[in-house]
C-alpha positions as CSV (number, residue, x, y, z in Angstrom):
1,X,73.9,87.2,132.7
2,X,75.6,87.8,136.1
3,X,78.9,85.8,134.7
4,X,78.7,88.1,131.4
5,X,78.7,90.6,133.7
6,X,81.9,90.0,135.6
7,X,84.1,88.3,133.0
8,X,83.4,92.2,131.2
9,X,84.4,93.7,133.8
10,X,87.4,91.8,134.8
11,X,88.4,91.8,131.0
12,X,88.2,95.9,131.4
13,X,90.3,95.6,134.4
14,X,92.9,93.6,132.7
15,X,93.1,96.2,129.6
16,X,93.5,99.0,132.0
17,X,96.2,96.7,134.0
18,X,98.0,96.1,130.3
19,X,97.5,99.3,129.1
20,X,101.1,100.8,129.2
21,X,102.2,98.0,126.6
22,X,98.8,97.7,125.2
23,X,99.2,100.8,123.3
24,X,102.5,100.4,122.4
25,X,100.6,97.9,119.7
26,X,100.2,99.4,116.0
27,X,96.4,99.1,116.5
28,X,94.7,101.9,114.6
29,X,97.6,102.1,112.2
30,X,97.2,99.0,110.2
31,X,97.4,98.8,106.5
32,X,93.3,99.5,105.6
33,X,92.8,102.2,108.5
34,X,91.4,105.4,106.9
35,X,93.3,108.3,108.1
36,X,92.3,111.8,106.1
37,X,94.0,115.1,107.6
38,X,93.4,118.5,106.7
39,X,94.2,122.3,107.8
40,X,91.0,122.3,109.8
41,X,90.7,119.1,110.5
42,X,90.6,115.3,110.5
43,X,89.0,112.2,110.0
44,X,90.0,108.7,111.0
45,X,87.9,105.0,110.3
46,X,90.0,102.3,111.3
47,X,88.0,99.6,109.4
48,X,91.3,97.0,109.4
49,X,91.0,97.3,113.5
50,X,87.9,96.8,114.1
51,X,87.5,93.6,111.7
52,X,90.5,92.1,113.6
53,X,89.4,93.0,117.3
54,X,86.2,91.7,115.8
55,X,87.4,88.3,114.8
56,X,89.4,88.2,118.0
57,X,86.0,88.7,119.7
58,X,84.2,86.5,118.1
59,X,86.5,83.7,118.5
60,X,87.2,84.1,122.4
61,X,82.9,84.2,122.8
62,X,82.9,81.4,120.7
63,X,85.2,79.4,122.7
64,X,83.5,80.4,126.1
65,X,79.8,79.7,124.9
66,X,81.6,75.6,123.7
């Protein structure tokens, strides 16, 4: 539990480190993401996203618990 803990953390440190080029990434605009806006307002699901960073994921924790 303890080295769950800190290989979290120091992946949260390592976003925030990369974050300047991080967002230049076309995350959240990907063929699939669900973007509706209106007058009043807006609504966005990125569904294409969040399967990739999910198979990302799920691959690196796959390779770690090997």
């Amino acid at each position: 539990m303890n080295r769950t803990l800190i290989l979290i953390g120091l992946l949260i440190v390592a976003i925030g480190l990369l974050w300047p080029w991080l967002s230049k990434l076309p995350f959240g605009q990907l063929p699939g993401d669900i973007a509706i806006r209106r007058e009043n307002a807006s609504f966005y699901f990125p569904i294409t996203t969040m399967i990739l960073i999910s198979l990302v994921l799920s691959a690196i924790l796959w390779l770690f618990n090997r």
